[in-house]
MARDREN-399500 format. One record per residue: residue number from 1; x, y, z of N, C-alpha, C, O in turn; residue in three letters. Coordinates in nm, 3 decimals. Example, Ala and Ser with C-alpha at 12.3 -4.5 7.8 and 13.67 -1.06 7.14 Angstrom:
2
ATOM,pos,nu,nv,nw,cau,cav,caw,cu,cv,cw,ou,ov,ow,code
ATOM,1,1.319,-0.569,0.780,1.230,-0.450,0.780,1.320,-0.330,0.780,1.424,-0.332,0.846,Ala
ATOM,2,1.285,-0.225,0.708,1.367,-0.106,0.714,1.290,0.003,0.787,1.341,0.114,0.804,Ser
% end
This chain:
169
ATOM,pos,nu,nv,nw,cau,cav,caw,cu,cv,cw,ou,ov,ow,code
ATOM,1,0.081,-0.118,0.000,0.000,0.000,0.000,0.086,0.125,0.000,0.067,0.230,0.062,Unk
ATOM,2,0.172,0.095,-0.073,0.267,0.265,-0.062,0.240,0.320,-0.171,0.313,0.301,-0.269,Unk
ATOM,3,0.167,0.374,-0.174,0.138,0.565,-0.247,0.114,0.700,-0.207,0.097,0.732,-0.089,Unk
ATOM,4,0.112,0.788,-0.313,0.129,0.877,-0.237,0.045,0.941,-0.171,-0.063,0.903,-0.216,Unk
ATOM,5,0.021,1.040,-0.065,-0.128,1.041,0.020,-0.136,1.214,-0.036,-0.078,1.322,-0.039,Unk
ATOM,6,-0.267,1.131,-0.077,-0.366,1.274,-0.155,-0.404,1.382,-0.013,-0.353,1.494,-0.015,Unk
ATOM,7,-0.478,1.350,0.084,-0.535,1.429,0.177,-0.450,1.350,0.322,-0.383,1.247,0.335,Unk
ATOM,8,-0.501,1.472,0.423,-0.508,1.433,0.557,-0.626,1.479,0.621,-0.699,1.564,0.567,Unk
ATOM,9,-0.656,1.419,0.755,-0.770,1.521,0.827,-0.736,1.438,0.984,-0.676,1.331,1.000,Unk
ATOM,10,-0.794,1.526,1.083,-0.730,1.453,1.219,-0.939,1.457,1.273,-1.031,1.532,1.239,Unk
ATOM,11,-0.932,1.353,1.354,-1.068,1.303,1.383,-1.056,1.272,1.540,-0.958,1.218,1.592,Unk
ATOM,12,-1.213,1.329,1.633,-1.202,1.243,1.778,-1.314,1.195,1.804,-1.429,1.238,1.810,Unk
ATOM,13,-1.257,1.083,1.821,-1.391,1.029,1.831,-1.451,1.053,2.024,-1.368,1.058,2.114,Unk
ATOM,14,-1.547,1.061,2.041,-1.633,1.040,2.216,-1.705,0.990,2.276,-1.741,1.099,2.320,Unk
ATOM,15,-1.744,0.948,2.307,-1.859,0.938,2.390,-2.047,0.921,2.294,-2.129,0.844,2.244,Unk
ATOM,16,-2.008,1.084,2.333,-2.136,1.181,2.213,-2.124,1.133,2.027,-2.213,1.106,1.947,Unk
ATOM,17,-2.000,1.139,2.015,-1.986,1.060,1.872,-2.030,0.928,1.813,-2.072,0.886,1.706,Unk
ATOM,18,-2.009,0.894,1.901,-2.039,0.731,1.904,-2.148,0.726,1.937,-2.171,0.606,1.919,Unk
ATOM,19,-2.250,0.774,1.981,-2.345,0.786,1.992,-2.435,0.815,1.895,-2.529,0.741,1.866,Unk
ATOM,20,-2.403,0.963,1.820,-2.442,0.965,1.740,-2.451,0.896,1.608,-2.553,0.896,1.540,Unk
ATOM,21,-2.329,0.833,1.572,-2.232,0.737,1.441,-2.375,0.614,1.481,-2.452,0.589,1.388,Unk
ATOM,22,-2.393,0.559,1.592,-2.456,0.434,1.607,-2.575,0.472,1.588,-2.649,0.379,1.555,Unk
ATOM,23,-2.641,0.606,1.599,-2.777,0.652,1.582,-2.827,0.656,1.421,-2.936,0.633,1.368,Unk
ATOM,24,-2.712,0.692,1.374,-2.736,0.695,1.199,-2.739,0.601,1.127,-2.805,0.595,1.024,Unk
ATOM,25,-2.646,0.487,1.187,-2.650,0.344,1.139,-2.718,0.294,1.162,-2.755,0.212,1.078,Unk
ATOM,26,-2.787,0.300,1.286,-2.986,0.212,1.298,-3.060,0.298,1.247,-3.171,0.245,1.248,Unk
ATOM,27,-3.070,0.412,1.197,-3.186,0.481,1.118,-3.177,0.384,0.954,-3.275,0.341,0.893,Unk
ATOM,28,-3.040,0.369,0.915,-2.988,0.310,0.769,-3.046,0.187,0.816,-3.167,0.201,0.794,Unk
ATOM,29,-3.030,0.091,0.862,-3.029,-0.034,0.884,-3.164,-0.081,0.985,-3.171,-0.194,1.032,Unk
ATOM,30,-3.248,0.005,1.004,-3.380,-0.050,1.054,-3.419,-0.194,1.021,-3.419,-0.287,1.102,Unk
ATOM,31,-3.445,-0.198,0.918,-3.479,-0.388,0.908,-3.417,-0.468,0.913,-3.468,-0.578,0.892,Unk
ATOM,32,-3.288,-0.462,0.942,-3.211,-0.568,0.973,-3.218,-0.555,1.192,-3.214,-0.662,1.253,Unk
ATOM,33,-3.225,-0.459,1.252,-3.279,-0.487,1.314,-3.395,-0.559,1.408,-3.396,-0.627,1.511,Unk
ATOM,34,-3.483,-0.512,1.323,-3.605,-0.579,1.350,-3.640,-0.715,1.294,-3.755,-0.760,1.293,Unk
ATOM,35,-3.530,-0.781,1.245,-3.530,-0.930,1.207,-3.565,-1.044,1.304,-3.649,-1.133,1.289,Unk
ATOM,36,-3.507,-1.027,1.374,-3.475,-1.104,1.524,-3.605,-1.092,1.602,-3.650,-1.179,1.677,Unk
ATOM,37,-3.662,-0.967,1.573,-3.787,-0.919,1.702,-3.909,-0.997,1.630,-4.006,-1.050,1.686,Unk
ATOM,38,-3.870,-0.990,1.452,-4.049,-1.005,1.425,-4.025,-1.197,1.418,-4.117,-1.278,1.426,Unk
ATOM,39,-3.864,-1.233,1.400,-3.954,-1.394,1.418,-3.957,-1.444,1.489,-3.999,-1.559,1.473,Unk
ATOM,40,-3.914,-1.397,1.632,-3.958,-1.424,1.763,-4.148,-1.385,1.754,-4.234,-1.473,1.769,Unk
ATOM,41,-4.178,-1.241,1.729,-4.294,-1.200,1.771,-4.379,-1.333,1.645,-4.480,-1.389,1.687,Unk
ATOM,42,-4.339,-1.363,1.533,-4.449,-1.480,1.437,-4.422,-1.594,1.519,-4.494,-1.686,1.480,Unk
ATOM,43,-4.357,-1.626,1.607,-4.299,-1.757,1.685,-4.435,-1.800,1.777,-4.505,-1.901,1.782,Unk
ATOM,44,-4.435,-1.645,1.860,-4.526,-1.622,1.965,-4.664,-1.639,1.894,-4.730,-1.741,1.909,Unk
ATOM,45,-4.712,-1.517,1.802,-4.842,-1.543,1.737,-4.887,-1.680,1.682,-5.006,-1.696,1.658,Unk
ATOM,46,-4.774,-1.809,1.654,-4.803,-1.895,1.601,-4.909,-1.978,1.717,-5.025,-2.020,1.712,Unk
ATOM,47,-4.779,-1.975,1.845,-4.810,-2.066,1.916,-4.916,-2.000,1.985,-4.948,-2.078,2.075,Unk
ATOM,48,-5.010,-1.868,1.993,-5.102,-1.843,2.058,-5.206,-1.910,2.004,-5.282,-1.985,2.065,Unk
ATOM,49,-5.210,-1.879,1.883,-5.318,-1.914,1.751,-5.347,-2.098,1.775,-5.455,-2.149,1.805,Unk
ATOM,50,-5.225,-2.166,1.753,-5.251,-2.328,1.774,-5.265,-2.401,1.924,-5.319,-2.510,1.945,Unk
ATOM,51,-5.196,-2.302,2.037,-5.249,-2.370,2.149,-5.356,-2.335,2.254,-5.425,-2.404,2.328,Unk
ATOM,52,-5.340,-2.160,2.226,-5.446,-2.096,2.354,-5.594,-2.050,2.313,-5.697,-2.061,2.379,Unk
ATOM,53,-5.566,-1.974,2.136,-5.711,-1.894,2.119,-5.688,-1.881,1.958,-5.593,-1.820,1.909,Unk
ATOM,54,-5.767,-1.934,1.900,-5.762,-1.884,1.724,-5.780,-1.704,1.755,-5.871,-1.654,1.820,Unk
ATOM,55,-5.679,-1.641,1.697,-5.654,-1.497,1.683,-5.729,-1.508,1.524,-5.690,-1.591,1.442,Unk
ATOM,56,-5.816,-1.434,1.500,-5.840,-1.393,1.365,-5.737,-1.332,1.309,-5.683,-1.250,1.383,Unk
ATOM,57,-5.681,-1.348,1.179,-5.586,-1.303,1.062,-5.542,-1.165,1.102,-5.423,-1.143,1.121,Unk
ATOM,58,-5.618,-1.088,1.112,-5.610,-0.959,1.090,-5.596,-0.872,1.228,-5.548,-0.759,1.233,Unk
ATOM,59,-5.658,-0.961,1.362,-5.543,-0.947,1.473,-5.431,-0.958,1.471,-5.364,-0.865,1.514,Unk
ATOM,60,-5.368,-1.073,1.420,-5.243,-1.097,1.422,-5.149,-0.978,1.346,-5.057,-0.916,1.399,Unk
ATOM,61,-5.219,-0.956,1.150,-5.103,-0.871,1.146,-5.112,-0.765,1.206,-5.000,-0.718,1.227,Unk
ATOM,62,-5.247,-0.663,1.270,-5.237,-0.576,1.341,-5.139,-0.574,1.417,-5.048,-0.492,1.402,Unk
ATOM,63,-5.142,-0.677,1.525,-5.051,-0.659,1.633,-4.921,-0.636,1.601,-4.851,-0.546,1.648,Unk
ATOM,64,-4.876,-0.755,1.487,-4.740,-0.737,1.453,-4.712,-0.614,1.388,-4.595,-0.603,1.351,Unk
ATOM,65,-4.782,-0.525,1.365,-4.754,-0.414,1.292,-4.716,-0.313,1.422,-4.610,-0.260,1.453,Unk
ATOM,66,-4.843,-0.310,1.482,-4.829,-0.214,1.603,-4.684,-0.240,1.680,-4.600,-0.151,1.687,Unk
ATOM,67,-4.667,-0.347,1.725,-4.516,-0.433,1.767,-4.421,-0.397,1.703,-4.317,-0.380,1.767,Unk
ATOM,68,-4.419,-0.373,1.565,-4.311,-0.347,1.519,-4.311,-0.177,1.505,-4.217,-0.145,1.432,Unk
ATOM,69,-4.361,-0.098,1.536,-4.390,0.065,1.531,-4.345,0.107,1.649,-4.274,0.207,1.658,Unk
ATOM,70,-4.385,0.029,1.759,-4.332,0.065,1.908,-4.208,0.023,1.874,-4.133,0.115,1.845,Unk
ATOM,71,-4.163,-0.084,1.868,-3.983,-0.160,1.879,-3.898,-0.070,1.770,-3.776,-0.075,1.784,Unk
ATOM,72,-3.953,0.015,1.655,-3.879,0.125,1.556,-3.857,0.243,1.661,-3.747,0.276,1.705,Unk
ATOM,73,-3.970,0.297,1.692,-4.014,0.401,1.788,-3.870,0.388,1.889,-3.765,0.452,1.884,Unk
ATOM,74,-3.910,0.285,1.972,-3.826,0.285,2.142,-3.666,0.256,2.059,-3.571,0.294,2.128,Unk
ATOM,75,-3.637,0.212,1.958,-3.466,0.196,1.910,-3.435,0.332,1.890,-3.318,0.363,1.914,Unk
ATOM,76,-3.526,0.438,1.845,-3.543,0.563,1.741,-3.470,0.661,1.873,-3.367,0.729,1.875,Unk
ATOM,77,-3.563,0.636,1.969,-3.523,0.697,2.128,-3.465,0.678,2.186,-3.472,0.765,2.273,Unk
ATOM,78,-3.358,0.575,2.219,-3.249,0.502,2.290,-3.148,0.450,2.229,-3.061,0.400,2.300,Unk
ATOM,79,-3.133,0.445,2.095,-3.002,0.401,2.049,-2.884,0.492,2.086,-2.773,0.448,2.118,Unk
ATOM,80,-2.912,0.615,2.080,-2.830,0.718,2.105,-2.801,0.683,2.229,-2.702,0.611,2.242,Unk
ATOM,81,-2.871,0.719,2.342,-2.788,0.684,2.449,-2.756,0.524,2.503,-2.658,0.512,2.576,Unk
ATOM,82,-2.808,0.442,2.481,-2.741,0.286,2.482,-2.601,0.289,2.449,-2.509,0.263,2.526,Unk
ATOM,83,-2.590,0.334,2.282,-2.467,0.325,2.234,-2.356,0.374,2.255,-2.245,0.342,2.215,Unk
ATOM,84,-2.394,0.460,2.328,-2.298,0.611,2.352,-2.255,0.491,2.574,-2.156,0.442,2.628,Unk
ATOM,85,-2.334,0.499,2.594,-2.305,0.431,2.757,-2.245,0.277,2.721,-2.177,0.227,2.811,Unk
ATOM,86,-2.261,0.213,2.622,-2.174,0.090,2.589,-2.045,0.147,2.566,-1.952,0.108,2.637,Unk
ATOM,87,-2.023,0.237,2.476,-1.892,0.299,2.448,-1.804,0.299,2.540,-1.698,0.236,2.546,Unk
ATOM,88,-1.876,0.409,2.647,-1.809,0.446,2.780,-1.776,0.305,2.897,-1.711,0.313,3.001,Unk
ATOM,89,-1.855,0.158,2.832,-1.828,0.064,2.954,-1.716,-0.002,2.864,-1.617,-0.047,2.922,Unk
ATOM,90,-1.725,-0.009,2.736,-1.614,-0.101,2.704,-1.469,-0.004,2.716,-1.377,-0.064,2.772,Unk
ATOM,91,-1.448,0.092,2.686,-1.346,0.169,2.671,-1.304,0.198,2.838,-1.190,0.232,2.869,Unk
ATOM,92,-1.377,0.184,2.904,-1.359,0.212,3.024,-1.253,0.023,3.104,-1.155,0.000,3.175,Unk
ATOM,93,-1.369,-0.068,3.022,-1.331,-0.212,3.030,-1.151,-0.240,3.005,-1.079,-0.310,3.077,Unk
ATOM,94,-1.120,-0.180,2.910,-1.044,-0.201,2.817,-0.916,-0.087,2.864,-0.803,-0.093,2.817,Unk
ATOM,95,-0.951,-0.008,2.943,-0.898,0.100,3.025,-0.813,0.204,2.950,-0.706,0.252,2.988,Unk
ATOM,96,-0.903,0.238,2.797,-0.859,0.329,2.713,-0.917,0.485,2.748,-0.997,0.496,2.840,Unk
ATOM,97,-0.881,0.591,2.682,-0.975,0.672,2.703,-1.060,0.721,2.673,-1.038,0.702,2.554,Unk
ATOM,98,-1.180,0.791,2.673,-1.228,0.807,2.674,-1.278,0.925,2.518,-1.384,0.918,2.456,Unk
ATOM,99,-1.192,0.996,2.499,-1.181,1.066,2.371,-1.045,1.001,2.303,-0.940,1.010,2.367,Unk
ATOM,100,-1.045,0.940,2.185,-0.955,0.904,2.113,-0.953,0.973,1.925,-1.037,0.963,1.836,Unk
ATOM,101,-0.816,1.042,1.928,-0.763,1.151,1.875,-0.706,0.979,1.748,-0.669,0.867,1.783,Unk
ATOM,102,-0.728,1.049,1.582,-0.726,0.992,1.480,-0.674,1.065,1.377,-0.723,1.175,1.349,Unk
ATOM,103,-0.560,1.011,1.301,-0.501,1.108,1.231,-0.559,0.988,1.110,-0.586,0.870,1.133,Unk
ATOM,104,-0.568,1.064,0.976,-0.663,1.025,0.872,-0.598,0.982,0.752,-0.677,0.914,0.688,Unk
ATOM,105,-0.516,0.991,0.708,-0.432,0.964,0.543,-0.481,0.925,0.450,-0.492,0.803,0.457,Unk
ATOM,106,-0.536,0.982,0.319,-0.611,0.910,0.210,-0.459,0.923,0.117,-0.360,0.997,0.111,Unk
ATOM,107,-0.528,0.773,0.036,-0.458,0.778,-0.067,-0.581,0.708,-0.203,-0.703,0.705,-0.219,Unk
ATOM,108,-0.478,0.668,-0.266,-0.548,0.689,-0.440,-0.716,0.545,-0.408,-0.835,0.536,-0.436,Unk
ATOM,109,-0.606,0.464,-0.335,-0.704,0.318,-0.311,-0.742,0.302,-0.181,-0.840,0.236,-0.147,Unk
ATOM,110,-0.666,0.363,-0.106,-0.716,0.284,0.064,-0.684,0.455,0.155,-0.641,0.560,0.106,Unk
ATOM,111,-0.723,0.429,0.292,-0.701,0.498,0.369,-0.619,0.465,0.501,-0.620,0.350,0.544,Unk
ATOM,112,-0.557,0.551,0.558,-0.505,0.472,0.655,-0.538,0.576,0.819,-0.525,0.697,0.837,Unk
ATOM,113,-0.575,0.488,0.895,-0.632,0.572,1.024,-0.552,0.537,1.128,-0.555,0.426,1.181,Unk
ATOM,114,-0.441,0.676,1.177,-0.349,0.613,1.308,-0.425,0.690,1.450,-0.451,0.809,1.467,Unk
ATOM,115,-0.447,0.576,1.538,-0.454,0.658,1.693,-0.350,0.615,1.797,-0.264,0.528,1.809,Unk
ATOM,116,-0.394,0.701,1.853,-0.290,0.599,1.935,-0.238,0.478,1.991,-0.126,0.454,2.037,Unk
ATOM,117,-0.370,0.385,1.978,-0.375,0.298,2.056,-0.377,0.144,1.905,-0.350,0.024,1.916,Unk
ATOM,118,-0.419,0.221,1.791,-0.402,0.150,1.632,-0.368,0.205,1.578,-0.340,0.320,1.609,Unk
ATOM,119,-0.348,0.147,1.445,-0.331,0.144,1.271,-0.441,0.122,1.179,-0.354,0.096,1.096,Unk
ATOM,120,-0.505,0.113,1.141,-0.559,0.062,1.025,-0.599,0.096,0.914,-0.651,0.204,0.885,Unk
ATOM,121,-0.577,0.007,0.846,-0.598,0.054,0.675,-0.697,-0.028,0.630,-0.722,-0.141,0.674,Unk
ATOM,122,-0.757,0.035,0.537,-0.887,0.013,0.481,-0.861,0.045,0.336,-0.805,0.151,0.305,Unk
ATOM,123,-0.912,-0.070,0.221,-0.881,-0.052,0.101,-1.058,0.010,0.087,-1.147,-0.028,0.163,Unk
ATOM,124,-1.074,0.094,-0.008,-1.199,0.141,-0.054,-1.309,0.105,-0.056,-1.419,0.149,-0.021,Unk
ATOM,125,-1.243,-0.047,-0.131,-1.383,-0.138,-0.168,-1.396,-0.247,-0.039,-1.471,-0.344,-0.032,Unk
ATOM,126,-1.308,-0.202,0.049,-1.367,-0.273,0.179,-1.507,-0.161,0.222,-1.623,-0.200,0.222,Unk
ATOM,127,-1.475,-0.059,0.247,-1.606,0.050,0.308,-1.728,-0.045,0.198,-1.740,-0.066,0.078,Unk
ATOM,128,-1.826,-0.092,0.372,-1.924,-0.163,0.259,-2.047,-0.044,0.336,-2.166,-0.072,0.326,Unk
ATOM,129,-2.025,0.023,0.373,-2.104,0.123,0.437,-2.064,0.278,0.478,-1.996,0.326,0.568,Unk
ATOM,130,-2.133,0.326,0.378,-2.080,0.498,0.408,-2.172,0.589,0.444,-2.223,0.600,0.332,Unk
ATOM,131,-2.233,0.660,0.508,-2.314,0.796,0.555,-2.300,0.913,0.591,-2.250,0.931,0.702,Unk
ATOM,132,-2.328,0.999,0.529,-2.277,1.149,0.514,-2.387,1.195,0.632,-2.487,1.125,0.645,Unk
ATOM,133,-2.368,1.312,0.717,-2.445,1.350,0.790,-2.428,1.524,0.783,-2.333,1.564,0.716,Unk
ATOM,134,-2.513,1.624,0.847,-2.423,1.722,0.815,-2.295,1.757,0.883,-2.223,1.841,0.828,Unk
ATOM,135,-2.261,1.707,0.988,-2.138,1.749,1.029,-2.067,1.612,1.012,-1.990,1.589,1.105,Unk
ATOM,136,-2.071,1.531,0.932,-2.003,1.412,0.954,-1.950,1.315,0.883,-2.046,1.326,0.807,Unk
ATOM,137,-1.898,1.243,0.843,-1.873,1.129,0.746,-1.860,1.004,0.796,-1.756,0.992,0.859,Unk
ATOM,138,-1.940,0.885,0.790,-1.879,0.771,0.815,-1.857,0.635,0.742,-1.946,0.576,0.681,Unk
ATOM,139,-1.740,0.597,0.755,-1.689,0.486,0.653,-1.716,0.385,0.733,-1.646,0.391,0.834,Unk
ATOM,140,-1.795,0.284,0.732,-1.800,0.115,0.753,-1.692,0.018,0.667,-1.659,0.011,0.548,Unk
ATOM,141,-1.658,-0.047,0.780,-1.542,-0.142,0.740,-1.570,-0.261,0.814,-1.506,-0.287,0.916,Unk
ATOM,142,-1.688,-0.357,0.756,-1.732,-0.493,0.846,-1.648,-0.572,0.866,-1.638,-0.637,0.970,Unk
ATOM,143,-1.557,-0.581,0.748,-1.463,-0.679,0.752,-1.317,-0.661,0.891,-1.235,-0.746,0.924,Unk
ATOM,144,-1.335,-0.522,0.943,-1.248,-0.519,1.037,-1.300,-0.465,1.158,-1.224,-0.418,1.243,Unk
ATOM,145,-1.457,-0.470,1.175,-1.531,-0.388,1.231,-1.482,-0.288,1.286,-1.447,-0.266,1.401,Unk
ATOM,146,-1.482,-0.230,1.197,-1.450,-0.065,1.269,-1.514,0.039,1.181,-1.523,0.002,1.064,Unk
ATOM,147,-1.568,0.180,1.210,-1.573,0.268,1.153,-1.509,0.402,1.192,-1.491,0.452,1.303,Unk
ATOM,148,-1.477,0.452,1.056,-1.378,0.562,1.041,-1.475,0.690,1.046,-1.559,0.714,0.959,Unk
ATOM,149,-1.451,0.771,1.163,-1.525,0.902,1.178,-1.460,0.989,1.101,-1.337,0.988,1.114,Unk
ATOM,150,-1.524,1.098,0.990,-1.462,1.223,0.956,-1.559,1.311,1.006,-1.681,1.313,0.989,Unk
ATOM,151,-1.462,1.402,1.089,-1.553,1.562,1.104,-1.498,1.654,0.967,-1.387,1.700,0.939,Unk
ATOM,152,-1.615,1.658,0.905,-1.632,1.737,0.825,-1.567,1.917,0.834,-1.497,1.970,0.747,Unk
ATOM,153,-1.606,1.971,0.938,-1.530,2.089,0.990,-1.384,2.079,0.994,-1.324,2.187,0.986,Unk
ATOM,154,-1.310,1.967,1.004,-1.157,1.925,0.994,-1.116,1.868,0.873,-1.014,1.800,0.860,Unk
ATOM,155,-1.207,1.901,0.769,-1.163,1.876,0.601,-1.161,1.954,0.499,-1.265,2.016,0.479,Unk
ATOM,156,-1.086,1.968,0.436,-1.054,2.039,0.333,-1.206,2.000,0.214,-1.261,1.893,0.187,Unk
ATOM,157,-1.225,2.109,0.179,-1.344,2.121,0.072,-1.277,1.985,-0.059,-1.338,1.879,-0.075,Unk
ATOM,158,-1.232,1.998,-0.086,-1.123,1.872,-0.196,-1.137,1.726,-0.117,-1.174,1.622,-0.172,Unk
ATOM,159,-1.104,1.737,0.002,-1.120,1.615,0.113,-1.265,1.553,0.093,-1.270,1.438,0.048,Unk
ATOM,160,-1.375,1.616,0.121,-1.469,1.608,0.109,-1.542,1.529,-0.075,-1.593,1.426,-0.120,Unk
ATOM,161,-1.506,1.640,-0.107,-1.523,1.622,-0.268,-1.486,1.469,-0.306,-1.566,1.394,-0.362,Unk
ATOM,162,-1.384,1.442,-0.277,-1.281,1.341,-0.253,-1.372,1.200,-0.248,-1.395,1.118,-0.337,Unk
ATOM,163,-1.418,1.206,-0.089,-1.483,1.089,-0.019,-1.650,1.094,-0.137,-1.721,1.002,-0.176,Unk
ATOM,164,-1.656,1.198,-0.154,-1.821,1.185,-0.195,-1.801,1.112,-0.311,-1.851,1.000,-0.322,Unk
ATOM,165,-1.710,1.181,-0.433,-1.658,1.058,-0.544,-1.635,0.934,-0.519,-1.679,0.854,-0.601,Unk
ATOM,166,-1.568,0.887,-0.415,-1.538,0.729,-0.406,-1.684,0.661,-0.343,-1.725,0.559,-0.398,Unk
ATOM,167,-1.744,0.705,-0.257,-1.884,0.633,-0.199,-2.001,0.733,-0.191,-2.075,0.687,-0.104,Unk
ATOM,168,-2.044,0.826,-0.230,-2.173,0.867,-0.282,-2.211,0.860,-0.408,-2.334,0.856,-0.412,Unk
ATOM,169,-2.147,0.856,-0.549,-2.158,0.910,-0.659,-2.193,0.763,-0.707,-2.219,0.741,-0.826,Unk
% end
């Protein structure tokens, strides 16, 4: 991976960041959430229907609808802070700190993100997930689970331009 590096930008991630980063990624990814909830909840409706009380049809999808509006709803309202207080127990676990400072390096194919505590590089077509926010950028990298925060306010207009060509366009 040695070429030459087009941009830089320095990134911190917090608390509040991570909070937010995890809030945007369950707004994107709602139904893959709710995978788990609705075939538990058809699990339940099955076995009400065959052992306790024939539910008419149209109870059932009611309910599951309503069920699934509250369980969008209550993620919609608490992901932010869940995610943001997991942050603070694992980093705390792990006895890192608490704001971690990220220096950014793009180049032609990959990027490379140093903190203090890592390295990592990410080839392009690894980011299988990107979301622009207004103050924000974030690169998904499943394959190494990690995502790469850009504050937008710490990028060069070209920087920007940059990222939107490789994963918006």
């Amino acid at each position: 991976m040695s070429s030459k590096k087009l941009f830089s930008t320095k990134s911190v991630m917090t608390p509040d960041k991570y909070g937010e980063m995890a809030k945007e990624f369950m707004i994107s990814n709602i139904i893959g959430s709710l995978f788990l909830i609705d075939i538990f909840l058809i699990i339940i409706l099955v076995i009400l229907n065959l052992l306790i009380y024939k539910i008419p049809f149209k109870i059932d999808v009611a309910l599951f609808i309503v069920i699934n509006i509250i369980t969008i709803i209550n993620l919609k309202i608490n992901m932010y802070s869940l995610s943001r207080n997991n942050y603070i127990k694992r980093m705390t676990r792990l006895k890192l700190p608490l704001e971690n400072e990220s220096e950014i390096d793009f180049y032609e194919d990959h990027l490379v993100s140093r903190g203090k505590h890592k390295i990592i590089e990410i080839y392009y077509r690894e980011v299988n997930h990107a979301i622009e926010t207004e103050k924000s950028i974030y690169l998904k990298c499943s394959k190494y689970n990690v995502t790469v925060l850009l504050e937008k306010d710490k990028c060069s207009r070209e920087l920007i331009e940059f990222i939107s060509n490789k994963f918006f366009h």
